[in-house]
Phi, psi and omega in degrees: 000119148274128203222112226249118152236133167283120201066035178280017182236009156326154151289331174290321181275342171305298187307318223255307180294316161308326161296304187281005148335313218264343173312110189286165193053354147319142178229119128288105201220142208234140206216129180109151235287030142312113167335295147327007152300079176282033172197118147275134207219128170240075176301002130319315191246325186312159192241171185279323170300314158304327175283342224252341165266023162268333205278341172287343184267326178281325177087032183260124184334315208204159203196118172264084202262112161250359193283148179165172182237144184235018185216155170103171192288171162335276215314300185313302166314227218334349181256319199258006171225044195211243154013291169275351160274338208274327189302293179303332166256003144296313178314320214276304199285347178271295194286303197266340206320017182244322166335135165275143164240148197253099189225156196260104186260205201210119180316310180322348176286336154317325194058191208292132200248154177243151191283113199127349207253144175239141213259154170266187179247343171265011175272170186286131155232143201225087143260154183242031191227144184307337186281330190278324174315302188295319187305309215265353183300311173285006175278333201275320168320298194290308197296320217256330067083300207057007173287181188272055172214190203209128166281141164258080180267090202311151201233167149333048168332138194196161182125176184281125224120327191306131171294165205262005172273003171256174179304293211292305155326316181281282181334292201302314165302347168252298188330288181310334163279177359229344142079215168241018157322109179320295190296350160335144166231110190262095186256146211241136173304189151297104156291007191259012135318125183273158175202151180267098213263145119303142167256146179303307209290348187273327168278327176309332185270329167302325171291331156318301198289317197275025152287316203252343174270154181315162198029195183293184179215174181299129165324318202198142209224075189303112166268105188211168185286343162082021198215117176257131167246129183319124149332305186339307218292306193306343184274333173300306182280339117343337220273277164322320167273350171270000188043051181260122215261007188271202184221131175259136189272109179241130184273089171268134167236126181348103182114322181099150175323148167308319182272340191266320158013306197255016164218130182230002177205128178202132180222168179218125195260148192261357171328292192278342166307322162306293201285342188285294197251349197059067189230143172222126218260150181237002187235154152307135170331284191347294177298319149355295188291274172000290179300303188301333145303305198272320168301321174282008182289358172278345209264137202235157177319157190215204191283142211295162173279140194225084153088158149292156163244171179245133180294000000 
């Protein structure tokens, strides 16, 4: 089986390619504007005839988009999570049309979750953010498609590897500065958005299964921890496992963060993602926290931290 990822050098496509490494009889190919890339691909800018005579040139069973943004104004969100799946799946019905596409979406497409409630794949989404918007623009690309493919709609991803421009990566980067000086002060954003944390390496293997299981699968598949936690609980276990002995400081605010405010609860039930893929999350905050610590020892502090963003 040849299996073309997009954005494999992503923290989510790090992951998803090194699983689908291990696969036998796997061919891996790695496609986006890394050097080390063997089909350079930018889905910001590409056009369908260019992508669609790469995708012709690779030949692949199955086509992995991990690529996206989770930063920068409007317009940059809508040309790489709006824009390049719709591009990629004109490529894919020209080049490709037997190809599974795999493509990785966002809880953030839901929006504000009500509380106690674990939201379906069949629930209404009202994101309230230009990320959520552009995200669910491209599900709407894939779904819409008529290709062989399925949204992965991804929780709060965590585990080892997180970048220090997200909460959990940056924090584990202030912990490791500051070591166990009593006297430290780690000050904080507002934490008491609840979120449904993931382990990376647990979205990584759904994307395996829903590569490799047999016939079709469901448009859209929420992969998520199935349990919303206080932010707060992931900065403790991180806290506890850095053995840090300072004091954390929290900027609570009226309302809640400016960015977290307008989502203050959000979960995803995972149900069908069971019947689908046999997919179950296997991993714990805890253990999470753990991997994301014992991986971050290269990692040094970025600017200080304010508020969670939802992934």
């Amino acid at each position: 089986m040849r299996v073309l990822v997009l954005g494999h050098t992503g923290y989510l496509g790090g992951h998803v390619a090194g699983a689908l490494a291990h696969l036998p009889d796997a061919v891996l190919l790695r496609a986006g504007r890394s050097p080390g890339a063997e089909f350079p691909v930018d889905l910001a800018n590409v056009g369908v005839d260019a992508l669609a005579g790469a995708l012709a040139s690779a030949a692949p069973d199955a086509v992995v988009n991990c690529a996206g943004a989770v930063g920068g104004d409007a317009v940059e969100l809508a040309e790489v999570n709006a824009r390049g799946p719709a591009v990629l799946c004109a490529a894919l019905r020209r080049a490709a049309p037997g190809a599974r596409l795999v493509h990785l979406g966002s809880a953030a497409e839901y929006g504000p979750g009500a509380e106690g409630v674990r939201v379906t794949e069949a629930d209404a989404t009202r994101p309230v953010s230009p990320y959520g918007a552009t995200k669910l623009a491209g599900t709407v690309a894939v779904t819409s498609s008529g290709l062989d493919a399925v949204v992965l709609r991804v929780g709060n991803p965590v585990g080892p590897g997180a970048p220090p421009a997200g909460l959990p990566g940056r924090v584990a980067g202030l912990l490791r500065a500051a070591g166990r000086d009593p006297a430290a002060v780690l000050r904080l954003g507002d934490l008491s958005a609840y979120r449904d944390f993931v382990d990376v390496r647990d979205v990584a293997r759904a994307a395996v299964l829903a590569v490799t299981v047999p016939g079709p699968s469901p448009g859209i598949l929420n992969i998520g921890g199935g349990r919303a936690v206080p932010v707060r609980e992931l900065v403790n276990s991180l806290v506890r496992t850095a053995g840090f002995r300072g004091r954390i400081e929290e900027a609570v605010r009226e309302g809640g963060s400016a960015r977290s405010e307008g989502v203050s609860w959000q979960c995803s039930d995972s149900t069908a993602a069971g019947t689908a893929l046999g997919w179950r999350p296997a991993w714990s905050l805890d253990d999470s926290s753990a991997a994301l610590w014992a991986a971050s020892g290269a990692e040094t502090p970025s600017a200080p931290v304010e508020g969670v963003r939802t992934p």
